[in-house]
C-alpha positions in Angstrom: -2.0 39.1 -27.0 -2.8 35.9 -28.8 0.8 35.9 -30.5 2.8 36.6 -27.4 0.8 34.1 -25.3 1.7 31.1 -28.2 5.2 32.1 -28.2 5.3 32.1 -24.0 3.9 28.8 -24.6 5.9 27.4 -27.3 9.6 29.2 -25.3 8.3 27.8 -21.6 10.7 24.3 -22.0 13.6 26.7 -22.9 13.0 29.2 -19.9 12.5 25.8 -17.5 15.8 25.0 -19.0 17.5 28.0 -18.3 16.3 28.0 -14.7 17.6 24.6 -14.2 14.0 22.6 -13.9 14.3 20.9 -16.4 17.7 19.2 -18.4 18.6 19.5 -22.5 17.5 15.7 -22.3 14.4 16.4 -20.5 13.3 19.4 -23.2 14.4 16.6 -26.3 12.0 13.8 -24.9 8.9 16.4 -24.5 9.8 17.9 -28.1 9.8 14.1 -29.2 6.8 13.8 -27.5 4.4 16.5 -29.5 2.4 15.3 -32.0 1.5 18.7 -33.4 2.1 22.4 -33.1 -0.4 23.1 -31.0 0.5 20.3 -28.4 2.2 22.4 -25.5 5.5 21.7 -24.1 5.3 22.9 -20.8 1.9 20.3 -20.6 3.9 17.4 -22.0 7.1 18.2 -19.7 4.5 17.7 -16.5 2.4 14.6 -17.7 5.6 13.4 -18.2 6.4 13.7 -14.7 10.0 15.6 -15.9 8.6 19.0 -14.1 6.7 20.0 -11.2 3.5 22.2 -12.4 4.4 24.6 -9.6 7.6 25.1 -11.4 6.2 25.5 -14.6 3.6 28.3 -13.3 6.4 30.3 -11.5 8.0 30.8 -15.2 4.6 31.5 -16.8 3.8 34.1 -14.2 7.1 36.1 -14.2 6.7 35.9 -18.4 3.1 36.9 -18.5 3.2 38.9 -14.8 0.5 36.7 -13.4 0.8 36.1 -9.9 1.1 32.9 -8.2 -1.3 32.0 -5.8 -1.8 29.4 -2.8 -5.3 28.5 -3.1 -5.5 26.7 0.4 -4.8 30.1 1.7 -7.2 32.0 -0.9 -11.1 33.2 0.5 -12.5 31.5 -2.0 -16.0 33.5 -3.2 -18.6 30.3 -2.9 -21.8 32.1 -3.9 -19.6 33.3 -7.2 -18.6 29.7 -7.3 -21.9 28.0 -7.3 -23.2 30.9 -9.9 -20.8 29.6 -12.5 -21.8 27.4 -15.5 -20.6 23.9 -14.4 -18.5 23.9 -17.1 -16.0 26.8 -16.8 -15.1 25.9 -12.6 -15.2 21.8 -13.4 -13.9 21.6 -17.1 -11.8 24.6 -17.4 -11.2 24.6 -13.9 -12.0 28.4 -12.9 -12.2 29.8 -9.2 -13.1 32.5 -8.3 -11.5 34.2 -5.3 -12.1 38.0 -5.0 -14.5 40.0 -6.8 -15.2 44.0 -7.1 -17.3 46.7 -8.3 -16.3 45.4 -12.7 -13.9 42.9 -11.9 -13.5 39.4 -11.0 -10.3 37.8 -10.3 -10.0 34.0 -11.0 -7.6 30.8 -10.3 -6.6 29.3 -12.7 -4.0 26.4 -14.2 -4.0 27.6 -18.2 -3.3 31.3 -18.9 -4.2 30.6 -21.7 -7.5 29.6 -21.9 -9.0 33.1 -23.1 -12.0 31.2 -24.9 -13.1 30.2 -21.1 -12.0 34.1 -19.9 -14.0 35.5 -22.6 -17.2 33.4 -21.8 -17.2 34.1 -17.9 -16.9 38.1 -18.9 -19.8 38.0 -21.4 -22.1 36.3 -18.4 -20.8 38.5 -15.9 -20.2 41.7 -17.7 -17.3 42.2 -15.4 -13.1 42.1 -16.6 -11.6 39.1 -15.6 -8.1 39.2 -14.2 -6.4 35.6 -14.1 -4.1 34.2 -11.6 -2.3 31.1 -11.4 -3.2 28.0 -9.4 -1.8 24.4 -9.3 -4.2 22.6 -11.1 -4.3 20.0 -7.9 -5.4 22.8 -5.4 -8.3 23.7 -7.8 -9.7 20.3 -7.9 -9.2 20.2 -4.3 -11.4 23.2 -4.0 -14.1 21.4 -6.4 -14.2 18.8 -4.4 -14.8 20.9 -1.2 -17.7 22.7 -2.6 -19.0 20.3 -5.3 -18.3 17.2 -3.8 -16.6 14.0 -5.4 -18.3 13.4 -8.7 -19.7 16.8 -8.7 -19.8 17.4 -12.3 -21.5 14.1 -13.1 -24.3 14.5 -10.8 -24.3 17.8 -12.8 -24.6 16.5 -15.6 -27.1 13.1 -14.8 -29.2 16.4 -13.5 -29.3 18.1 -16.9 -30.2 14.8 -18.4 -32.9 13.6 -16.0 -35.5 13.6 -18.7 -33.5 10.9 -20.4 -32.9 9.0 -16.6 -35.1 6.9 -15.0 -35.4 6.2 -11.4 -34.9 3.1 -9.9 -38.4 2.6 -8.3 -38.0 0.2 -5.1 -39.4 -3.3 -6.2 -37.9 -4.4 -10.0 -37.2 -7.5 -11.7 -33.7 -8.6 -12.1 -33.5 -7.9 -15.9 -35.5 -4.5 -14.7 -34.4 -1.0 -14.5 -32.0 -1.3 -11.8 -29.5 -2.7 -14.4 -30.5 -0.4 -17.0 -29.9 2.2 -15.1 -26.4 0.9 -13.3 -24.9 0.6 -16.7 -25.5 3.9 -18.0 -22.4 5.6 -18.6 -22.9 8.4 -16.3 -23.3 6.4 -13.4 -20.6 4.1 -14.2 -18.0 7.4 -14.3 -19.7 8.3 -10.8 -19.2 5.1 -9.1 -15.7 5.1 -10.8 -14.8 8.6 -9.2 -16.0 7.8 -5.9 -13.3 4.6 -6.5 -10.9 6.7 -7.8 -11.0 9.6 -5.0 -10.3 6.8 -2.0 -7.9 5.4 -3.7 -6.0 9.1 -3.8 -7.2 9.2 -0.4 -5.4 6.3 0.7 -8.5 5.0 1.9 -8.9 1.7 3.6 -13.0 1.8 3.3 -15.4 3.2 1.5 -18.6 3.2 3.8 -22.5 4.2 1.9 -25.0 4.6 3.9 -28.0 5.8 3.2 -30.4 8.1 5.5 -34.0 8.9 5.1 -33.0 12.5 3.5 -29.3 11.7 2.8 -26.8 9.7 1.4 -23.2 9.8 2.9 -20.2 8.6 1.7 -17.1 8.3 3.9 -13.3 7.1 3.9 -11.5 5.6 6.7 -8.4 7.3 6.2 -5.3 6.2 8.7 -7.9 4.0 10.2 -10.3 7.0 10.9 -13.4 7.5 9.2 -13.8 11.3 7.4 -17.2 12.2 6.3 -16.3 12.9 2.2 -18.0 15.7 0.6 -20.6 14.7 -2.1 -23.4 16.7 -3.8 -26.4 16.8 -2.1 -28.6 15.4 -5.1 -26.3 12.2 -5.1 -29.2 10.8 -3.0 -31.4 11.0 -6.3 -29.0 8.0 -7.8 -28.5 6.3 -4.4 -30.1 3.0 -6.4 -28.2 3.4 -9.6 -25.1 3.8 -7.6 -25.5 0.7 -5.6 -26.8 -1.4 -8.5 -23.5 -0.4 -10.1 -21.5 -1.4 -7.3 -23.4 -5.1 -7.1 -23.0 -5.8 -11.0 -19.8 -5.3 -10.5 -19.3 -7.5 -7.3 -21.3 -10.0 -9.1 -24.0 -9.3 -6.8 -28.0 -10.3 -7.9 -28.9 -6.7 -7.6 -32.8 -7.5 -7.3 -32.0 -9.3 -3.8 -32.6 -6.4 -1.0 -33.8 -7.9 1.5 -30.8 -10.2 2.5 -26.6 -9.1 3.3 -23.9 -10.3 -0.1 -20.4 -9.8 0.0 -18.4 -9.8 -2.9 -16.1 -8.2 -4.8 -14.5 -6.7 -7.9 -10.7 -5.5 -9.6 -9.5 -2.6 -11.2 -6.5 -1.3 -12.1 -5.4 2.2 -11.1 -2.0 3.9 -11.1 -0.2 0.9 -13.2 -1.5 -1.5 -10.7 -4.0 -4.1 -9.5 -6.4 -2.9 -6.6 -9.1 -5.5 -5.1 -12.6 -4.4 -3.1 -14.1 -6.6 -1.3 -17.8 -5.5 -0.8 -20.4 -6.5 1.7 -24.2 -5.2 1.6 -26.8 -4.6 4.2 -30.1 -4.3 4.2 -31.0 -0.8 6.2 -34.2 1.0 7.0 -33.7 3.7 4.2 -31.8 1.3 1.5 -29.0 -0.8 1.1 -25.7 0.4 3.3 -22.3 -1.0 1.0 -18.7 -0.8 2.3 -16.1 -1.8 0.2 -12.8 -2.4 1.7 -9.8 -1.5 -0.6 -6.8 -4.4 -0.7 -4.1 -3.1 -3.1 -1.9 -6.4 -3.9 0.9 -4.9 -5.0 1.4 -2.6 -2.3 4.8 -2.8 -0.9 6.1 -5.3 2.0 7.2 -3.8 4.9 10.1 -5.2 6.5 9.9 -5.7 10.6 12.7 -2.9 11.7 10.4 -0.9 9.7 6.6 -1.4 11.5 7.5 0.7 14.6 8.4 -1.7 17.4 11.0 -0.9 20.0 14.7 -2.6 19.9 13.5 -4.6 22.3 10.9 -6.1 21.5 12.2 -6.1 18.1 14.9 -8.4 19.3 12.8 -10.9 21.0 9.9 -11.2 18.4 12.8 -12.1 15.8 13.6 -15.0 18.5 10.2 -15.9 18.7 9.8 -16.0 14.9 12.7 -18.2 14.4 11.5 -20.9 16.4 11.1 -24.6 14.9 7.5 -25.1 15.8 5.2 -23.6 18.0 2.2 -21.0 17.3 2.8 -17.3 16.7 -0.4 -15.2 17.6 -1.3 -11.6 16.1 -4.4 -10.1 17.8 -6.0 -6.7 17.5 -9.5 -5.8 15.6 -9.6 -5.5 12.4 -7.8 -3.0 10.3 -5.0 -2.9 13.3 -2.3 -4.0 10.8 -1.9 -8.1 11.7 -1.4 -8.8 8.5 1.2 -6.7 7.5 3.2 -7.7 10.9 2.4 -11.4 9.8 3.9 -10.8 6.1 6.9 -8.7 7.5 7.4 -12.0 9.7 7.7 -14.2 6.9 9.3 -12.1 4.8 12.3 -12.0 7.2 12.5 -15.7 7.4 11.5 -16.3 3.7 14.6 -18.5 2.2 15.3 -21.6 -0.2 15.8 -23.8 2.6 12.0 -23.5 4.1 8.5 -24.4 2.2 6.1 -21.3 3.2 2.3 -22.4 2.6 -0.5 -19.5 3.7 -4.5 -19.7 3.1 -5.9 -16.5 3.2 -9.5 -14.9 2.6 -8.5 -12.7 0.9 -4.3 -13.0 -0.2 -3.6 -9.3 0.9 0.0 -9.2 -0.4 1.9 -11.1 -2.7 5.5 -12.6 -1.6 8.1 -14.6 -3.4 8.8 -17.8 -2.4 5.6 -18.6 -0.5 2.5 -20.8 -1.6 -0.3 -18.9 -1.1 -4.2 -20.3 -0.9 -7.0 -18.7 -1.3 -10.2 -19.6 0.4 -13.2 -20.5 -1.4 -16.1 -21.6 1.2 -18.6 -21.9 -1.5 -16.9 -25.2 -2.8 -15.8 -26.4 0.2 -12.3 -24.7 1.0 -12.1 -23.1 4.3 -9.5 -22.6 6.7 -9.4 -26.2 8.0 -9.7 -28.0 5.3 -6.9 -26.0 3.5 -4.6 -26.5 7.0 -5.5 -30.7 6.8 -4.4 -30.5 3.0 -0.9 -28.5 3.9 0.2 -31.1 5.7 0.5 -33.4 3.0 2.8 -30.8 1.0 5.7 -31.2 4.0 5.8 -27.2 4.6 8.2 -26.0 7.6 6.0 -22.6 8.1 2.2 -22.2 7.8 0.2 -19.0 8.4 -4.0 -19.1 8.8 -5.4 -15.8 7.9 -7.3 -16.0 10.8 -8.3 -18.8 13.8 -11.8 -18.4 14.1 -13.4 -21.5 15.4 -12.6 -24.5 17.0 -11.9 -26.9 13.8 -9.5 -24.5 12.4 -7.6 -24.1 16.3 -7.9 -27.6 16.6 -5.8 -28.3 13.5 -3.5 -25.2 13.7 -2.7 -26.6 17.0 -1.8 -30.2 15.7 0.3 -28.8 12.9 2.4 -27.0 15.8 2.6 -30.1 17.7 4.1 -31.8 14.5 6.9 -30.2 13.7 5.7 -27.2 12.2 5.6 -23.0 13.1 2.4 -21.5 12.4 1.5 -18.2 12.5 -2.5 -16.6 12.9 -4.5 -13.9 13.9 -6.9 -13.6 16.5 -9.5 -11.0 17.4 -8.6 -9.8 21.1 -8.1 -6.9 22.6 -4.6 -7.7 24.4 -2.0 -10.2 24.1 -3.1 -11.9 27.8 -7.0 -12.9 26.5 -6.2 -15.1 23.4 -5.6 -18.3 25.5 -9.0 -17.4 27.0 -10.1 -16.9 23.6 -9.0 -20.2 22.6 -10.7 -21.7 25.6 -13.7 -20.4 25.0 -13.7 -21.9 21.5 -13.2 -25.2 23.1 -9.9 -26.3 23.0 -8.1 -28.4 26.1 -6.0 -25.8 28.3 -3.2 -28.1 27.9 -2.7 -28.1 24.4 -2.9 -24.3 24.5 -0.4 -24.4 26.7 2.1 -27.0 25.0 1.8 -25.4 21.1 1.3 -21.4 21.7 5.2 -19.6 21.8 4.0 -16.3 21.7 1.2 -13.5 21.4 1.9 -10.4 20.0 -1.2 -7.7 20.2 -1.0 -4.6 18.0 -3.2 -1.3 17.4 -2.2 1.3 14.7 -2.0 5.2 16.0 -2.0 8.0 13.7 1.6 9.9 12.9 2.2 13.7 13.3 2.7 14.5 9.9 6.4 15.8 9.7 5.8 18.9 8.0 3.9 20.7 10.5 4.9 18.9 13.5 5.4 21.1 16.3 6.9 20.9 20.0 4.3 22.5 22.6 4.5 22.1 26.8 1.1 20.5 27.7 -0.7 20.9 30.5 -0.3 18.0 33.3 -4.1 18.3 34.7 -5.1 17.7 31.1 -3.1 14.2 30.7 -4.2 10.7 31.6 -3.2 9.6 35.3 -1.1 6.7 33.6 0.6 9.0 31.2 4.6 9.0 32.5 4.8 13.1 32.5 8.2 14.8 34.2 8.3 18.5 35.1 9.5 20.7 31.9 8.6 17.5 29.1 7.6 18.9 25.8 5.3 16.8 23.4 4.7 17.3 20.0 1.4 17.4 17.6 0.8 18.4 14.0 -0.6 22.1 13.1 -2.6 21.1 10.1 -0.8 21.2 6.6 -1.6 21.1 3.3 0.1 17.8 2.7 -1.7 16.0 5.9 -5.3 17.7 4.4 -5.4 19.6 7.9 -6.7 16.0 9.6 -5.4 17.8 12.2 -1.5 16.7 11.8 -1.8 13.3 11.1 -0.2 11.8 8.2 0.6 8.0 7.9 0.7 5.2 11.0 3.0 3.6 13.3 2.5 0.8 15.3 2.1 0.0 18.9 2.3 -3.6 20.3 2.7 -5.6 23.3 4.5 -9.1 23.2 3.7 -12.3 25.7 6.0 -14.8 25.6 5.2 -18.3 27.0 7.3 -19.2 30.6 6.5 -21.9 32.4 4.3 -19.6 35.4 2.3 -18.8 32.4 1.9 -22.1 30.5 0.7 -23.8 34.1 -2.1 -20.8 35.0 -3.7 -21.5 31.2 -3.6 -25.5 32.5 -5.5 -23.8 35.1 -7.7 -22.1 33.1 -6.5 -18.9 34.9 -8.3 -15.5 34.3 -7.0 -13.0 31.7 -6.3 -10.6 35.1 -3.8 -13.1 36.5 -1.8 -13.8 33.6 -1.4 -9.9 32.7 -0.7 -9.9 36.5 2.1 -12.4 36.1 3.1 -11.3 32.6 4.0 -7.7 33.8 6.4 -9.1 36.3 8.0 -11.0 33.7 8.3 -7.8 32.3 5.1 -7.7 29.8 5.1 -3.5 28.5 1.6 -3.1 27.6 -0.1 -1.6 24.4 -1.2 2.0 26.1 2.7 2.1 27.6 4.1 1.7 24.1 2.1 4.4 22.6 2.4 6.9 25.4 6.6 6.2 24.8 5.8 6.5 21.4 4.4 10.0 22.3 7.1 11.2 24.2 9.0 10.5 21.2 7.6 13.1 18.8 6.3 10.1 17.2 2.4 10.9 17.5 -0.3 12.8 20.0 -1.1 11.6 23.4 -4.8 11.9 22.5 -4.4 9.1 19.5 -3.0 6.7 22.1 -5.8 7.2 24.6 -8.1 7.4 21.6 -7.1 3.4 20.6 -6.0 2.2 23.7 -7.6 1.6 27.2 -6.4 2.1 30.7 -4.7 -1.6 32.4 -3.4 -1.3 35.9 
């Protein structure tokens, strides 16, 4: 058995090759790649990313006659699961998925492995009969029934003796760093990291309960409850301690909020978190918001807007001077609109100069600022300093008092385009915003060219997106249903983690743009009511419209537009 297995294993890139998975030159670089005889080619052809693994367990199964297996399908046998040494289901990665009267059948990624075969039939005493998993459906199952960092909390369980608990009241050079920097901890925090990162989290919320510690991702701007092991609440100190050494945090302070924040680099590339800290009845509460840099720019034709309104924000971009407004709560996308802005208008012929807090994205050919409140630099004072550096476009991170309005405002008056964000709900309440921060009507009136408000709905995910007839009692009054209209919505996939059919976003906007009936009701001081009332007959389509027409094109659910997006007459 032993003999045929190592030659299955050693012949696999020349059976990929035959089946056309791999090329010559593809089977040449793994060979070039082993550093031994017992380094596996089929192993090196996937690391190397030259091979899927599904591929590579098709042509082990038909050699060996090991079935195949879809574990996301598979009744997976959790009382057998949780009876298995931590080692064989985390380390060797065995599942098992149907058992009988003397044998056990078991997922698994490495037909090979017959030391880890062997060991789960001495404990059970029953034959084990191997079939083949993807090696990322059995984590996925680990995860489901272990929990992220399951096999360290394992492990920090085993070793408790040698642990110490973080008792409540320490000194700065106490136990709470000793215990943050063991190494166990440290690979906990760093898979809980990891794991939202693979999510494609946005946030990582802790919070800690009297008999509980959850940990959740907001994942396509919806928060999912992620599975952890129910002793994690035994390191819920070590575990935040962690997290404030690395935000440069004075971990003995629990009584007061901190924010800051921390780098790694995951995937080939550099991710920021920016962490705040609460003080909660049960413990500290820590969300860490996840800002990969590098991340891709999206260009405008790409965010989801109609043709439209496409067209006319282009116009309104390429003004001379004037202010551009991007409202919407946070985590709606404004800055990615703001950065798809400028990075249409981006040339050699303009100065670009942005302050930020924090630089999200990094573009060529602007001048980008950091703020830095702790010595001094905040959004005004960075704004009063541009203007010494001649710039033709300026973008605030945010306008979010009067000082920084007030000289965003002059530098439109000047000569200059600037672009911000605001937090409102709709396009029609950011002059009232600005009003209420203070500043004269008129100059609202005489430097604002444009508001564009924005939400982000969930897409259906495109592999299990499916048409359906709804029902008309069961749809908002607003929604514009016709006799016979079909819908679609997502029927739960492997690739969209069953979230139910939702994969990615899209955007949904609305887009004021300054008249002259408008720009005299904010001399006014005219209610939010009467300039959506006089903006809609100027032709104003607002947010819940756009989603609902976004809806009607396949694009996502009726019941994410109602779910981010309120009813306007």
């Amino acid at each position: 058995m032993a003999g045929s297995v190592g030659s299955v294993a050693v012949n696999v890139g020349e059976l990929l090759l035959k089946k056309g998975k791999i090329t010559a030159s593809n089977l040449e670089e793994a060979m070039a790649s082993r550093k031994g005889p017992t380094d596996r080619v089929d192993r090196i052809l996937v690391n190397l990313g030259l091979v899927d693994e599904r591929d590579v367990l098709e042509v082990l199964g038909e050699q060996l006659s090991i079935p195949l297996v879809d574990l996301s399908a598979a009744e997976i046998d959790v009382e057998m699961l949780r009876a298995m040494p931590n080692k064989l289901v985390h380390r060797r990665g065995l599942i098992p998925i149907e058992r009988t009267s003397d044998t056990l059948k078991v997922a698994t990624s490495d037909p090979f492995d017959m030391y880890a075969f062997d060991e789960l039939r001495m404990m059970t005493g029953l034959k084990v009969e191997p079939v083949l998993a993807v090696r990322e459906e059995i984590d996925r199952v680990i995860k489901k029934y272990y929990g992220v960092g399951g096999d360290t909390i394992g492990e920090m369980i085993d070793d408790e003796d040698e642990v110490e608990i973080i008792s409540d009241s320490v000194d700065e050079n106490g136990d709470d760093i000793a215990m943050a920097q063991e190494a166990s901890v440290v690979k906990l925090v760093s898979e809980i990291l990891e794991e939202a990162i693979n999510e494609r989290a946005s946030d990582i919320h802790i919070e800690p309960y009297e008999h509980d510690l959850k940990i959740r991702y907001r994942v396509d701007g919806v928060l999912h409850n992620t599975n952890v092991p129910p002793q994690i609440r035994r390191f819920q100190n070590a575990i935040i301690s962690r997290i404030k050494i690395l935000a440069n945090m004075n971990i003995a302070e629990k009584r007061l909020p901190q924010d800051g924040g921390f780098k790694v680099k995951a995937k080939g590339r550099e991710i920021d978190f920016r962490v705040s800290v609460i003080p909660t009845a049960f413990g500290e509460g820590v969300v860490l918001r996840i800002l990969d840099k590098q991340m891709s720019l999206v260009d405008l034709d790409m965010l989801g807007m109609g043709q439209k309104l496409l067209v006319r924000f282009n116009h309104l971009i390429a003004q001379p001077h004037g202010i551009v407004l991007v409202t919407g709560p946070t985590g709606s996308g404004k800055t990615t609109t703001l950065y798809a802005a400028l990075k249409k208008i981006v040339s050699d012929e303009i100065k670009i100069l942005t302050v930020e807090d924090p630089v999200e994205y990094m573009l060529e050919g602007v001048n980008q600022v950091q703020v830095r409140r702790k010595i001094g630099l905040d959004f005004a004072s960075a704004l009063r300093s541009f203007l010494r550096h001649d710039p033709d476009v300026i973008l605030v991170g945010e306008i979010r008092d009067i000082e920084t309005a007030e000289v965003a405002i002059n530098a439109s008056l000047t000569g200059h385009l600037v672009f911000s964000t605001l937090h409102t709900n709709d396009s029609v309440t950011a002059p009232t915003r600005l009003l209420d921060m203070g500043i004269e009507p008129f100059l609202i009136s005489s430097s604002v060219e444009g508001v564009l408000a924005q939400r982000l709905v969930r897409r259906i995910c495109r592999e299990c997106k499916e048409e359906y007839e709804p029902d008309p009692a069961a749809l908002p009054p607003d929604f514009p249903y016709e006799p016979g209209m079909k819908l679609h919505r997502g029927a739960g996939c492997r690739k969209c983690a069953n979230t139910p059919g939702y994969s990615g976003r899209v955007g949904i906007y609305e887009l004021l743009l300054m008249n002259e009936e408008l720009r005299e009701l904010i001399v006014q001081r005219a209610s939010s009511g009467k300039l959506l009332e006089v903006a809609r007959r100027h032709g104003l389509t607002v947010l819940r419209e756009d989603g609902f027409d976004k809806a009607v094109a396949g694009e996502t659910t009726v019941e994410e537009v109602v779910r981010v997006t309120r009813e306007q007459s």
